[in-house]
Chimera marker file (.cmm) of the C-alpha trace (Angstrom):
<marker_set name="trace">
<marker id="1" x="1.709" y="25.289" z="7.640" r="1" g="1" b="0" radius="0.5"/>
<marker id="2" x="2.984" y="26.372" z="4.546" r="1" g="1" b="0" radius="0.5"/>
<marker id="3" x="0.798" y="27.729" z="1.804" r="1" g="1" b="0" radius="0.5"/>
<marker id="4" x="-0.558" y="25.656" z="-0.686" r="1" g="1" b="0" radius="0.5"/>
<marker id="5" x="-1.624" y="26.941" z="-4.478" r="1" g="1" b="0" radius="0.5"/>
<marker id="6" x="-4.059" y="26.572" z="-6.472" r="1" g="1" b="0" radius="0.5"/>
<marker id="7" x="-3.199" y="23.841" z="-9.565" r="1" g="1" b="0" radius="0.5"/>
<marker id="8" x="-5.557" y="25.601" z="-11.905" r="1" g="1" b="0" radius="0.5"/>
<marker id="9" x="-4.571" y="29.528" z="-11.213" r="1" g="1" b="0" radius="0.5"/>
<marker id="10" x="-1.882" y="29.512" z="-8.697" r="1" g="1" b="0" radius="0.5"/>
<marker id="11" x="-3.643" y="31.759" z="-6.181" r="1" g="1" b="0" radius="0.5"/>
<marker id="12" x="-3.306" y="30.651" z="-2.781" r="1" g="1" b="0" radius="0.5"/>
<marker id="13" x="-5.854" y="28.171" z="-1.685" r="1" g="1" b="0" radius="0.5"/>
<marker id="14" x="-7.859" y="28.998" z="1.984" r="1" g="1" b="0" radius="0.5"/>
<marker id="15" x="-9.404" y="27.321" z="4.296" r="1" g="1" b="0" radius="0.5"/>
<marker id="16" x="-13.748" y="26.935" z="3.825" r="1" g="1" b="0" radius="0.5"/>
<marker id="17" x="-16.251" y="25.317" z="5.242" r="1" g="1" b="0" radius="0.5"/>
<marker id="18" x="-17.741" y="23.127" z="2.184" r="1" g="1" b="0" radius="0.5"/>
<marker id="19" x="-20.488" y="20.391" z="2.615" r="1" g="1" b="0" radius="0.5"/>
<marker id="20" x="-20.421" y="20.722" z="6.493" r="1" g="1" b="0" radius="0.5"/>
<marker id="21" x="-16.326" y="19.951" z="6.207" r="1" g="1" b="0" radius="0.5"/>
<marker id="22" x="-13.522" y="22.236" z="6.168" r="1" g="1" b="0" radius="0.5"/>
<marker id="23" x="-11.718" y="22.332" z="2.422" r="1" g="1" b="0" radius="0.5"/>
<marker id="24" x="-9.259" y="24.448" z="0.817" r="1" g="1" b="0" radius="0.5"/>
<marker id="25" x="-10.717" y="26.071" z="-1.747" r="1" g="1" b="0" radius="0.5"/>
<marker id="26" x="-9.050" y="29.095" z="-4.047" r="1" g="1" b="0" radius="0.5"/>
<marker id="27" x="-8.858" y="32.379" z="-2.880" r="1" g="1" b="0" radius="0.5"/>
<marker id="28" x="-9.418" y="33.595" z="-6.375" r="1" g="1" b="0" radius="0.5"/>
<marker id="29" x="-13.241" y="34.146" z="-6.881" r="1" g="1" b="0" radius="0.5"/>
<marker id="30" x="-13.041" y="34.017" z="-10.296" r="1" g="1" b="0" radius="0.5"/>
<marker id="31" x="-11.879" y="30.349" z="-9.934" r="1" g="1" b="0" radius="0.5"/>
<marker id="32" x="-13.642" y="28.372" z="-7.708" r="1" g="1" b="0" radius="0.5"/>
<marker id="33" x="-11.400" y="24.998" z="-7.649" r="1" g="1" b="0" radius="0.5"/>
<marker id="34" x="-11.787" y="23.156" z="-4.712" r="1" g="1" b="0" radius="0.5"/>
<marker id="35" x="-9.108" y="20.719" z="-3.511" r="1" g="1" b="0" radius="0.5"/>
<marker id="36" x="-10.756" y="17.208" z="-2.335" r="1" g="1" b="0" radius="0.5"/>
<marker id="37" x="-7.564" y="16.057" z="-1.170" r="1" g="1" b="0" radius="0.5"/>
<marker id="38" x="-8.729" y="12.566" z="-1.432" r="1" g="1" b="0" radius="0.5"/>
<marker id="39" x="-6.846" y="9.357" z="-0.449" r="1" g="1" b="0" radius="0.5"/>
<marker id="40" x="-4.383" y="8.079" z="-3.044" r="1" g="1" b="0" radius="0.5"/>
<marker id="41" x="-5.229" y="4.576" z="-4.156" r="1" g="1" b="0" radius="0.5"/>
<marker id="42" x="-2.186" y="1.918" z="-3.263" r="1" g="1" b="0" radius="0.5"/>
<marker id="43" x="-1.890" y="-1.662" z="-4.249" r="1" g="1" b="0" radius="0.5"/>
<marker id="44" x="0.273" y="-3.835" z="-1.752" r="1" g="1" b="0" radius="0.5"/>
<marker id="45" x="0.914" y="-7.791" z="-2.368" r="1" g="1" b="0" radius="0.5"/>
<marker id="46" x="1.798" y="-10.456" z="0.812" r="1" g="1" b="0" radius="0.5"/>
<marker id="47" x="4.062" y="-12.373" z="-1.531" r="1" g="1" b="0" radius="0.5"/>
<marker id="48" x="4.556" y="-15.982" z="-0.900" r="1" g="1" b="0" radius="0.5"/>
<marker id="49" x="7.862" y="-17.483" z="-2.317" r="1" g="1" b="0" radius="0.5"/>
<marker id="50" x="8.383" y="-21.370" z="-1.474" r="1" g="1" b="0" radius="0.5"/>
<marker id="51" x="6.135" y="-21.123" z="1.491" r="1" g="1" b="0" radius="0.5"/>
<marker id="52" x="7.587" y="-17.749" z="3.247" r="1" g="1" b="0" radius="0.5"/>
<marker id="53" x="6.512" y="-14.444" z="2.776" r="1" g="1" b="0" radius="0.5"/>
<marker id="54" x="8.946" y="-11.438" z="1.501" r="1" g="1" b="0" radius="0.5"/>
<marker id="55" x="9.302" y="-8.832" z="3.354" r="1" g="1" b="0" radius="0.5"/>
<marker id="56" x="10.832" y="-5.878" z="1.864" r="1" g="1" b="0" radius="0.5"/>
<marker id="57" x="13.372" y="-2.631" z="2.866" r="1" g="1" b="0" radius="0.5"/>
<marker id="58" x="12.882" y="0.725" z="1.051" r="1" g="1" b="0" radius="0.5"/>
<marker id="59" x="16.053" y="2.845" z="0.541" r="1" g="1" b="0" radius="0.5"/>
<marker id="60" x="16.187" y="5.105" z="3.267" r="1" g="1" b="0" radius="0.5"/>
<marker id="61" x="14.215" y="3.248" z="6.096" r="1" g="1" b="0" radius="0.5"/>
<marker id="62" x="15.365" y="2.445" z="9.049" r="1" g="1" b="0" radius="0.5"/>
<marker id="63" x="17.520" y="-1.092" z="9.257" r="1" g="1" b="0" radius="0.5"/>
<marker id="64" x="15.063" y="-2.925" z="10.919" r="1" g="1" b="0" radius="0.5"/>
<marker id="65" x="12.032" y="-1.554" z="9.556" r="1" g="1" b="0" radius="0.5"/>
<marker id="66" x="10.601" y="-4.257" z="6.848" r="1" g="1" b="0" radius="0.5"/>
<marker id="67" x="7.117" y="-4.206" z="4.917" r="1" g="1" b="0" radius="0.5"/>
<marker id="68" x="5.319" y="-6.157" z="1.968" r="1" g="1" b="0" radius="0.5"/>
<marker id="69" x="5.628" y="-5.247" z="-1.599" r="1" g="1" b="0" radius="0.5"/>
<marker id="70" x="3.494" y="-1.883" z="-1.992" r="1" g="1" b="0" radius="0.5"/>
<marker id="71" x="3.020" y="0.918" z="-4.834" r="1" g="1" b="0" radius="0.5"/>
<marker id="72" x="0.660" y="3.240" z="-5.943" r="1" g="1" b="0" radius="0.5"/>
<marker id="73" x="-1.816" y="2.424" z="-8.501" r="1" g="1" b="0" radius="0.5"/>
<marker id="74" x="-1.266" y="3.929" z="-12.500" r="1" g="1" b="0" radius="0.5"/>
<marker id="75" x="-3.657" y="5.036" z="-15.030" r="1" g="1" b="0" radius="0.5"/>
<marker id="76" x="-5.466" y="2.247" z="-16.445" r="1" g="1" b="0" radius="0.5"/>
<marker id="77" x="-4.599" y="0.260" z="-14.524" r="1" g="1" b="0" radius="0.5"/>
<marker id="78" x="-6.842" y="-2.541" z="-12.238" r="1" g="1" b="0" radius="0.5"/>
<marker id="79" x="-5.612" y="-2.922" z="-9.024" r="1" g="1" b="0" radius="0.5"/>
<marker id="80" x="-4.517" y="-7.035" z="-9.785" r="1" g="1" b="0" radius="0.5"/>
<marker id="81" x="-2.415" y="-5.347" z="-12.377" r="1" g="1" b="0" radius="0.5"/>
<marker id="82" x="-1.336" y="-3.179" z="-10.281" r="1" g="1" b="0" radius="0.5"/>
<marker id="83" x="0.142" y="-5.527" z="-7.577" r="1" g="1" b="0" radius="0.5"/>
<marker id="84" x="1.910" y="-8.214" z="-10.249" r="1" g="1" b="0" radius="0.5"/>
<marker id="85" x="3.491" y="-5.038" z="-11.314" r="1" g="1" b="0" radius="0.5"/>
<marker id="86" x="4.963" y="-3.751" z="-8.390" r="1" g="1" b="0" radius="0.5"/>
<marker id="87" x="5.916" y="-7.238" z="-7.297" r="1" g="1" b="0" radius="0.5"/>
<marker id="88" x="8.207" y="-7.851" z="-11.065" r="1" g="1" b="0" radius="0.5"/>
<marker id="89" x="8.912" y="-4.508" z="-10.768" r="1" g="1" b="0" radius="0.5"/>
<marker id="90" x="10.646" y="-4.570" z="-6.932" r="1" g="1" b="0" radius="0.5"/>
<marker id="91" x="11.500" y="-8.102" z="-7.172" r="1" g="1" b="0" radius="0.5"/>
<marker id="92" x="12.014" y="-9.730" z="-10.500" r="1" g="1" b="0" radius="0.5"/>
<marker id="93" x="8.855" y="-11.710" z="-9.477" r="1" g="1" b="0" radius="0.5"/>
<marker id="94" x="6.060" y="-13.513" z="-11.990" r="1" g="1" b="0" radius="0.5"/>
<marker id="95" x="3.032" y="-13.442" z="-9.376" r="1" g="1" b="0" radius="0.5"/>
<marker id="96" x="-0.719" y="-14.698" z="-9.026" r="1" g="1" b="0" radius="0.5"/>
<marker id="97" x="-3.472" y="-13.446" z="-7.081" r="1" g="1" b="0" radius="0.5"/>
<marker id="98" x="-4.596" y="-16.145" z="-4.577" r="1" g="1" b="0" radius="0.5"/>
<marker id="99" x="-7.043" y="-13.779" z="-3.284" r="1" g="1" b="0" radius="0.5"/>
<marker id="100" x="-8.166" y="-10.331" z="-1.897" r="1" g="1" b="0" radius="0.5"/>
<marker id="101" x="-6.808" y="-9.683" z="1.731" r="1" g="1" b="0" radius="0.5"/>
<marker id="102" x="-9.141" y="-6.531" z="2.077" r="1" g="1" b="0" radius="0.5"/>
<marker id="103" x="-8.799" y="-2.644" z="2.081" r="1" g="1" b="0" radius="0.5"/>
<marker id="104" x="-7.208" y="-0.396" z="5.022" r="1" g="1" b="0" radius="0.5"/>
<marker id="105" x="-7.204" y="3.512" z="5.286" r="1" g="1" b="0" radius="0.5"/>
<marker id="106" x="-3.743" y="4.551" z="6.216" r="1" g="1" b="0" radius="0.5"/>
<marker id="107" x="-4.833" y="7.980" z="7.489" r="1" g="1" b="0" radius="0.5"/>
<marker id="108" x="-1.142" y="8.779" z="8.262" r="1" g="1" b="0" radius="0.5"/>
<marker id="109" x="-0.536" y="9.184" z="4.493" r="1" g="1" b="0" radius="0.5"/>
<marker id="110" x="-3.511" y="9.983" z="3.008" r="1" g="1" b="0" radius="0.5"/>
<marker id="111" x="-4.244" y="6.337" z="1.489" r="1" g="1" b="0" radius="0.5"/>
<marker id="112" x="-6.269" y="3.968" z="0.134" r="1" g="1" b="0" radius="0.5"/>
<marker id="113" x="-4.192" y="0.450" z="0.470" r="1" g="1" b="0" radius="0.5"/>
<marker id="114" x="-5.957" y="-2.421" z="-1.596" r="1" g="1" b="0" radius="0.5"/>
<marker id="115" x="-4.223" y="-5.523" z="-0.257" r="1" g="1" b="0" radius="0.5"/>
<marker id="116" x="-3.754" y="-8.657" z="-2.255" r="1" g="1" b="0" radius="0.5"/>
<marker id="117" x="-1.876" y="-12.313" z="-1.474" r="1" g="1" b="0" radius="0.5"/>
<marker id="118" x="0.276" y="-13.008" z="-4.005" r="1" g="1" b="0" radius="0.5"/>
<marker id="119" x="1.415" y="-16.726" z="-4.815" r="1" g="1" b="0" radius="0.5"/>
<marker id="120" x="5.182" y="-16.015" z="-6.789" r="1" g="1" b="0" radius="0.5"/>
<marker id="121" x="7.943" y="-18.241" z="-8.550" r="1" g="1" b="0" radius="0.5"/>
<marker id="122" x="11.237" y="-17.429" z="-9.422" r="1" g="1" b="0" radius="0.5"/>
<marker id="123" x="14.584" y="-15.821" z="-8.179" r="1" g="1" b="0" radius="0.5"/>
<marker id="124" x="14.378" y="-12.301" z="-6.244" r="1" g="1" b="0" radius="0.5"/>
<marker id="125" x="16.153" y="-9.471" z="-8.139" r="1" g="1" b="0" radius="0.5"/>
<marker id="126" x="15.520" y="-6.040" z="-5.763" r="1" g="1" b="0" radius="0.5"/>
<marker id="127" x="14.643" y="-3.228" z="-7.922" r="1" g="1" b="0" radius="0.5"/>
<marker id="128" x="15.707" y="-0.018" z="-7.691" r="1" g="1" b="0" radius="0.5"/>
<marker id="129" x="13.644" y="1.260" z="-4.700" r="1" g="1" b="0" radius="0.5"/>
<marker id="130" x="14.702" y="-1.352" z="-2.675" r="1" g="1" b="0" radius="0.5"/>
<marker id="131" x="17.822" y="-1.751" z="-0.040" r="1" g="1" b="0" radius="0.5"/>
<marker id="132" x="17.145" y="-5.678" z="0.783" r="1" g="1" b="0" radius="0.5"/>
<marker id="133" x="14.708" y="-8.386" z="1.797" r="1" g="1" b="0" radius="0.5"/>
<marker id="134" x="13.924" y="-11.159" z="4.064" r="1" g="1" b="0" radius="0.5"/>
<marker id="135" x="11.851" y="-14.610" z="3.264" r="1" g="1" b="0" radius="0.5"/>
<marker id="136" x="10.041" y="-14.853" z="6.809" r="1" g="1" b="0" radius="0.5"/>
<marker id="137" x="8.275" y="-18.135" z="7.789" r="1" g="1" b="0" radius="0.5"/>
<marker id="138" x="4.302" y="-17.231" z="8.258" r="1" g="1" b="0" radius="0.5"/>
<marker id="139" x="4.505" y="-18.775" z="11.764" r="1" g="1" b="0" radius="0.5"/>
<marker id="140" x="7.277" y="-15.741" z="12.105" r="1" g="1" b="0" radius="0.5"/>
<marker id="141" x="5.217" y="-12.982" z="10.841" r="1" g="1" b="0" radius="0.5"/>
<marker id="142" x="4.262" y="-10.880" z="13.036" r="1" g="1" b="0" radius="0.5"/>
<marker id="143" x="1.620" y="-7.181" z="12.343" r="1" g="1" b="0" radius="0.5"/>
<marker id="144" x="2.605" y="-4.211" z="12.962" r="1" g="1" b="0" radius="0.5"/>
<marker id="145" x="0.613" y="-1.289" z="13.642" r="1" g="1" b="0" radius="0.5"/>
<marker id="146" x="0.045" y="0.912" z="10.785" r="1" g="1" b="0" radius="0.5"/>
<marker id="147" x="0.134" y="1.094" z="7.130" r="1" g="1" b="0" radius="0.5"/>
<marker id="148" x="0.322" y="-2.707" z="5.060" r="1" g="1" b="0" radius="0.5"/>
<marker id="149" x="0.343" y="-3.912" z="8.754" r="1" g="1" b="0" radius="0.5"/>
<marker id="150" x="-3.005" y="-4.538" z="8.984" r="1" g="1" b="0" radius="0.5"/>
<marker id="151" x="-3.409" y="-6.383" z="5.912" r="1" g="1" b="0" radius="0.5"/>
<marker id="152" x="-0.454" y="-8.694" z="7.726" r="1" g="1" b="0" radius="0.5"/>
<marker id="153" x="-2.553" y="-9.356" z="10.567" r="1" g="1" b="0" radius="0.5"/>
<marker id="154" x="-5.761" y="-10.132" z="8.462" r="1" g="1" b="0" radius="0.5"/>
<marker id="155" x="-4.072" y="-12.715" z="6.439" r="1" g="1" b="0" radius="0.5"/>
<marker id="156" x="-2.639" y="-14.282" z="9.178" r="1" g="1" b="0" radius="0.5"/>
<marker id="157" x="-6.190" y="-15.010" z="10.747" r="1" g="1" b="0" radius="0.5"/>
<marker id="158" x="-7.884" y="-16.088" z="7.629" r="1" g="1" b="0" radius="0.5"/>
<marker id="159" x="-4.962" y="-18.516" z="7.319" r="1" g="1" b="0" radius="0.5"/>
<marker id="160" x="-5.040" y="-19.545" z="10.974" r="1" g="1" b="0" radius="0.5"/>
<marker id="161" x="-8.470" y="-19.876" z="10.615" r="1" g="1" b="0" radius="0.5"/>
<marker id="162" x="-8.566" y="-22.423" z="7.063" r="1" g="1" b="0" radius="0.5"/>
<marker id="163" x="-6.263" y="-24.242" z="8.866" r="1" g="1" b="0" radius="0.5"/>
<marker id="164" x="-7.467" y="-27.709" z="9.960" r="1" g="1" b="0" radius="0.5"/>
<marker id="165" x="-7.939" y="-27.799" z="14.322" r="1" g="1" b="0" radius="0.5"/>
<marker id="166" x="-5.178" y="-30.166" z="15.738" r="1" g="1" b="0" radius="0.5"/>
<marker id="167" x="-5.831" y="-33.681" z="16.503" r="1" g="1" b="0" radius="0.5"/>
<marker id="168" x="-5.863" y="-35.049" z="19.835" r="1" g="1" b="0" radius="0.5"/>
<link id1="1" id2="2" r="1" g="1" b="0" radius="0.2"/>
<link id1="2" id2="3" r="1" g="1" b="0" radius="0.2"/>
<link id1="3" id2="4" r="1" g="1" b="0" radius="0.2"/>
<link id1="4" id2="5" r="1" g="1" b="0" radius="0.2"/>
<link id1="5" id2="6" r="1" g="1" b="0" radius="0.2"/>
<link id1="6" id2="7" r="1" g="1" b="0" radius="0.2"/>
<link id1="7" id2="8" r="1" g="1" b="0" radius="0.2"/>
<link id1="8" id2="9" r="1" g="1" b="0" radius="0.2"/>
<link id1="9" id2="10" r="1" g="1" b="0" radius="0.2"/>
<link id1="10" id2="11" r="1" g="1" b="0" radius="0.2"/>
<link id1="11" id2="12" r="1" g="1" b="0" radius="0.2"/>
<link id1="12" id2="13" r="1" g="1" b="0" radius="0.2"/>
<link id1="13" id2="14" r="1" g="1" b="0" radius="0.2"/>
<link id1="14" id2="15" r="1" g="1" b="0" radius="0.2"/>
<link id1="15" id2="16" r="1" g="1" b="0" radius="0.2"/>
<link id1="16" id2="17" r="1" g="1" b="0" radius="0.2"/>
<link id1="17" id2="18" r="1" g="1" b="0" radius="0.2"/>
<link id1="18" id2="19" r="1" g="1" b="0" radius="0.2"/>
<link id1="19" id2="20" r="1" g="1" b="0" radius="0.2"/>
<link id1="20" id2="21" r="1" g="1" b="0" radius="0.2"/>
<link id1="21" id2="22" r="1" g="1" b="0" radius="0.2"/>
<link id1="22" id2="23" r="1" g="1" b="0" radius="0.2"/>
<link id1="23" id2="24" r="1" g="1" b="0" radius="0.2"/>
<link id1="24" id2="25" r="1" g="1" b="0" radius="0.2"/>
<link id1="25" id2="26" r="1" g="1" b="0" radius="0.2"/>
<link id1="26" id2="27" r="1" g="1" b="0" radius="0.2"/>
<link id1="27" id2="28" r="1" g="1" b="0" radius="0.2"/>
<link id1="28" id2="29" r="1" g="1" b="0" radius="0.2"/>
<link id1="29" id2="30" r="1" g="1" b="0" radius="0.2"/>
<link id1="30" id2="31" r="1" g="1" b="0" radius="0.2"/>
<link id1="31" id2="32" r="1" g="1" b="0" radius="0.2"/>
<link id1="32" id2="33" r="1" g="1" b="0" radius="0.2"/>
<link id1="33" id2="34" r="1" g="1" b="0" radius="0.2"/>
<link id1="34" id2="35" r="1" g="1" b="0" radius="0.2"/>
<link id1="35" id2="36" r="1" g="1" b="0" radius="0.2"/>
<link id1="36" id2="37" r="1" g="1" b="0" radius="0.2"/>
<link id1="37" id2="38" r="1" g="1" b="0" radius="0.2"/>
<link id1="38" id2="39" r="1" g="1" b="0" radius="0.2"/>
<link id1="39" id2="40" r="1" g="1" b="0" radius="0.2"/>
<link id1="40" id2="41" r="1" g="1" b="0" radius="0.2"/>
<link id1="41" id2="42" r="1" g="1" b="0" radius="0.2"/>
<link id1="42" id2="43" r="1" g="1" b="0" radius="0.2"/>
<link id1="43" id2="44" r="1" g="1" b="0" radius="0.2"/>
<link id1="44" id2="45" r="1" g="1" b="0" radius="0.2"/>
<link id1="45" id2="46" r="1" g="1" b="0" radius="0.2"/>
<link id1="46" id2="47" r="1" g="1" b="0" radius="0.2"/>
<link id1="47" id2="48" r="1" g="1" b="0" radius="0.2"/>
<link id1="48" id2="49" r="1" g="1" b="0" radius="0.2"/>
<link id1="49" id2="50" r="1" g="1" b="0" radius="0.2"/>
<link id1="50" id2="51" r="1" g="1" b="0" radius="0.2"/>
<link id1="51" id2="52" r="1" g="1" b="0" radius="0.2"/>
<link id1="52" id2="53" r="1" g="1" b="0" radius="0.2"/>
<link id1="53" id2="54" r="1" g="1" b="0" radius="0.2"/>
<link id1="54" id2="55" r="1" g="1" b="0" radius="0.2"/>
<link id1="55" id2="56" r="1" g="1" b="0" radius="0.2"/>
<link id1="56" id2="57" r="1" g="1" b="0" radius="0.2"/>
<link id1="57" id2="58" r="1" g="1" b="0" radius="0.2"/>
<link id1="58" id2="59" r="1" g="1" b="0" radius="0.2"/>
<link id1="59" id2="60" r="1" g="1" b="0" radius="0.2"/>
<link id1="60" id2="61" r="1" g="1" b="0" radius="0.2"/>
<link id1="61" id2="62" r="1" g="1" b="0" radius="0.2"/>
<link id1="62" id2="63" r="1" g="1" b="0" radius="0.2"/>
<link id1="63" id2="64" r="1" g="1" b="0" radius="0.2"/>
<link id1="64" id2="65" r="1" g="1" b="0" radius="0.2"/>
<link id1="65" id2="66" r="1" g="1" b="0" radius="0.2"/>
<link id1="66" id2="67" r="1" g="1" b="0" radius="0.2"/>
<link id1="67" id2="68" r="1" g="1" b="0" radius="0.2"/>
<link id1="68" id2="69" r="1" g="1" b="0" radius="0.2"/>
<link id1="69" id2="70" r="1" g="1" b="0" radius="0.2"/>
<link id1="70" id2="71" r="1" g="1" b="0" radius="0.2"/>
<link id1="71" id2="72" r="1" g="1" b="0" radius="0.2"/>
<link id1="72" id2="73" r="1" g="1" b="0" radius="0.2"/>
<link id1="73" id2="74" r="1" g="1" b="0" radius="0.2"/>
<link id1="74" id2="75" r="1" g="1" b="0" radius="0.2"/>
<link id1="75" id2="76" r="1" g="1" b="0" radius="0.2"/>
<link id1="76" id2="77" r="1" g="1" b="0" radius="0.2"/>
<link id1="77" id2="78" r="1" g="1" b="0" radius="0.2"/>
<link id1="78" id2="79" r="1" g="1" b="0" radius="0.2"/>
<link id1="79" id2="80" r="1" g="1" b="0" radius="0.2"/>
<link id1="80" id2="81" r="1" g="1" b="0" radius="0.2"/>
<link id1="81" id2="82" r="1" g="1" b="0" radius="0.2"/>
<link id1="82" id2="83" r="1" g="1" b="0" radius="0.2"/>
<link id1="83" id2="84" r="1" g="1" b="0" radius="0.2"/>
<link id1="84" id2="85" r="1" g="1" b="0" radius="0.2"/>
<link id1="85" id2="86" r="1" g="1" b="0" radius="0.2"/>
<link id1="86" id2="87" r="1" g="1" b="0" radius="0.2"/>
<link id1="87" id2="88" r="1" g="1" b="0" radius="0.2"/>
<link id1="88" id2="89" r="1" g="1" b="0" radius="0.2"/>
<link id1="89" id2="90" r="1" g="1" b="0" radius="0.2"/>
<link id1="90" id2="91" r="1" g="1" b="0" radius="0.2"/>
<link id1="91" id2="92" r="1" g="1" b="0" radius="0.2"/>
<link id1="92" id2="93" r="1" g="1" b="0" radius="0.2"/>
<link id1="93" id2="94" r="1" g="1" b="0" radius="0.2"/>
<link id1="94" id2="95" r="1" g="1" b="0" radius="0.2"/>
<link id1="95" id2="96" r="1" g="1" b="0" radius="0.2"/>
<link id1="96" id2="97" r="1" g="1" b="0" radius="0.2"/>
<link id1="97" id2="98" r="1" g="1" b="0" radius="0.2"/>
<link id1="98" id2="99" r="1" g="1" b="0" radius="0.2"/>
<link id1="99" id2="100" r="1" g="1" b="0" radius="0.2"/>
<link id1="100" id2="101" r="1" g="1" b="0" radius="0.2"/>
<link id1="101" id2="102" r="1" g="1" b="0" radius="0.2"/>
<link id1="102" id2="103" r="1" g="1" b="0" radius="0.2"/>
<link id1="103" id2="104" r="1" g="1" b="0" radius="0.2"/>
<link id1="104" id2="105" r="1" g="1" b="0" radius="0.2"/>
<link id1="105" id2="106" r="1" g="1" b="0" radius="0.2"/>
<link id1="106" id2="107" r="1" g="1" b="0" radius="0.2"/>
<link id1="107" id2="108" r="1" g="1" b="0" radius="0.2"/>
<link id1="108" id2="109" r="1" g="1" b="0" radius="0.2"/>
<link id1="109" id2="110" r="1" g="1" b="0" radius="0.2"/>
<link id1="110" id2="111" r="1" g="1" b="0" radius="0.2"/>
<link id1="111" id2="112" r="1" g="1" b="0" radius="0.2"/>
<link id1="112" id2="113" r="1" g="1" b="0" radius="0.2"/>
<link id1="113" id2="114" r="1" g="1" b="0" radius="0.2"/>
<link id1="114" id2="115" r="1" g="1" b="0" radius="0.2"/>
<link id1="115" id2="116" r="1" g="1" b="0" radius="0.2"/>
<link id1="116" id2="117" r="1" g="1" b="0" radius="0.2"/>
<link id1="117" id2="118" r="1" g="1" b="0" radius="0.2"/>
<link id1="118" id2="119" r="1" g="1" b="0" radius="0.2"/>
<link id1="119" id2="120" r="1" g="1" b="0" radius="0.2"/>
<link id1="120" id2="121" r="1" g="1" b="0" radius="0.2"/>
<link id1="121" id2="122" r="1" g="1" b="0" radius="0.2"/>
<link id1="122" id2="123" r="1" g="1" b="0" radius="0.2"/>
<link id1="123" id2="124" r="1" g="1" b="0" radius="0.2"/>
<link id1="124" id2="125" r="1" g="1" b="0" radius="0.2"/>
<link id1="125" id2="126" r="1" g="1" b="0" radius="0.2"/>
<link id1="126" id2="127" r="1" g="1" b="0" radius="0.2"/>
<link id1="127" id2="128" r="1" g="1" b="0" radius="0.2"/>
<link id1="128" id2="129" r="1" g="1" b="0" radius="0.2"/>
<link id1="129" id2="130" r="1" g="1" b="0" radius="0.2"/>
<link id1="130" id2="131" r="1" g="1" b="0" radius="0.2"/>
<link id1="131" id2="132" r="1" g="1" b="0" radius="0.2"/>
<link id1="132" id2="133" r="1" g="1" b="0" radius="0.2"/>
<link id1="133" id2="134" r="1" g="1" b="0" radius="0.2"/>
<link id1="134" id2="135" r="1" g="1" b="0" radius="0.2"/>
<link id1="135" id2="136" r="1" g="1" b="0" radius="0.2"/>
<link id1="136" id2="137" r="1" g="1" b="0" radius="0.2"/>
<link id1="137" id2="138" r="1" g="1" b="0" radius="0.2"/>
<link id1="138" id2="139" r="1" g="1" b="0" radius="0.2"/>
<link id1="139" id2="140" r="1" g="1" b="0" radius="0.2"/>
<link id1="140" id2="141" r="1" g="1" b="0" radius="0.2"/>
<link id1="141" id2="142" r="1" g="1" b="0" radius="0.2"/>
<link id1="142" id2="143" r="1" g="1" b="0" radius="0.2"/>
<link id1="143" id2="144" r="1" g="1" b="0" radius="0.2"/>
<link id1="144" id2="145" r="1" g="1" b="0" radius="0.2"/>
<link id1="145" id2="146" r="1" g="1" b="0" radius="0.2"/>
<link id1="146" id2="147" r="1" g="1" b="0" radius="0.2"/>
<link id1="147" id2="148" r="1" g="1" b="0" radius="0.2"/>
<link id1="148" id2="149" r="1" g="1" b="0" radius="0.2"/>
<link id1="149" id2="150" r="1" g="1" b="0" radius="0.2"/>
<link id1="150" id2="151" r="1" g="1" b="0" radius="0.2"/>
<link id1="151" id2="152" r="1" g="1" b="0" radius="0.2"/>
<link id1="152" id2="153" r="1" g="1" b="0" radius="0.2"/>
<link id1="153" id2="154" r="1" g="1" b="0" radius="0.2"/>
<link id1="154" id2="155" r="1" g="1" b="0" radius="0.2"/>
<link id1="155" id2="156" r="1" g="1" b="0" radius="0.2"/>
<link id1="156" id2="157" r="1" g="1" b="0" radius="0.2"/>
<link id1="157" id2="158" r="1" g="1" b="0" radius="0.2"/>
<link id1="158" id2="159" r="1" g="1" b="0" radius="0.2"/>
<link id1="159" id2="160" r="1" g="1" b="0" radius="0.2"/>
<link id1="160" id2="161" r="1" g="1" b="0" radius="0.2"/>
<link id1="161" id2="162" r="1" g="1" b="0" radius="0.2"/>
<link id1="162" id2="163" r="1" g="1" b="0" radius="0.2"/>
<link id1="163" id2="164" r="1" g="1" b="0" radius="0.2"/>
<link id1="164" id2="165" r="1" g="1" b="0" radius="0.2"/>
<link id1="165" id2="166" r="1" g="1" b="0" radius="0.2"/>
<link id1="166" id2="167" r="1" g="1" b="0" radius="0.2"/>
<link id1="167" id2="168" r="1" g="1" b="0" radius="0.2"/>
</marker_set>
């Protein structure tokens, strides 16, 4: 692994045991700075556009692999705010929270994702961090493993579940 420095003296940080966990901490005595290395908050929206949900391509993923609207979370900023950003931002999108999905660790990346479901109106213009987009059918949608993924799945039972039973 390479070395990582410290962001307050620039001596290299090392490896401690702090609070029964192993940290890096600076080698420097005379510093002290420990590095938490705690999850990054990120705001993600399941945006619903005339009853489908957009999923979205990042430039530089692979063809096939599509996600929901996601982006990390700014200064002063409350995560609701957060999400209609992103989504105006990505898409050209005016959106409105219809309600918290939850929160998932994405351990992979070091992340907190708050999810939200996103009612939106208007025409899609892709922003600049995005290659392209689908409008799936929620019947369609289908989780996948990691990441917003869960969030996916989540909504998809709460809906299931509001949904009147069949009749016979």
């Amino acid at each position: 692994m390479p070395p990582i420095y410290c962001p307050l003296c620039a001596s290299e940080l090392k490896t401690a045991a702090i609070s029964g966990r192993e940290r890096r901490v600076c080698s420097s005595e005379a510093c002290g700075h420990i590095y938490w290395d705690n999850p990054i908050p990120v705001v993600a929206g399941l945006v619903e556009l005339d009853g489908s949900v957009v999923l979205v391509r990042s430039k530089g993923w692979p063809e096939k692999m599509y996600g929901i609207v996601a982006g990390f979370l700014e200064r002063e900023e409350t995560p609701e705010e957060a999400v209609l950003r992103e989504i105006r931002e990505e898409l050209g999108l005016d959106g409105e929270i219809a309600g918290f999905i939850g929160y998932y660790a994405f351990r992979e990346m070091n992340q907190l994702i708050l999810a939200f479901h996103v009612h939106a109106k208007g025409e899609i213009r892709l922003g600049d961090e995005l290659e392209d987009f689908r409008l799936i059918r929620p019947e369609r949608l289908r989780p996948w493993p990691i990441g917003t993924g869960p969030a996916v799945r989540d909504w998809l039972q709460s809906r299931k579940a509001a949904s009147p039973p069949p009749r016979d």
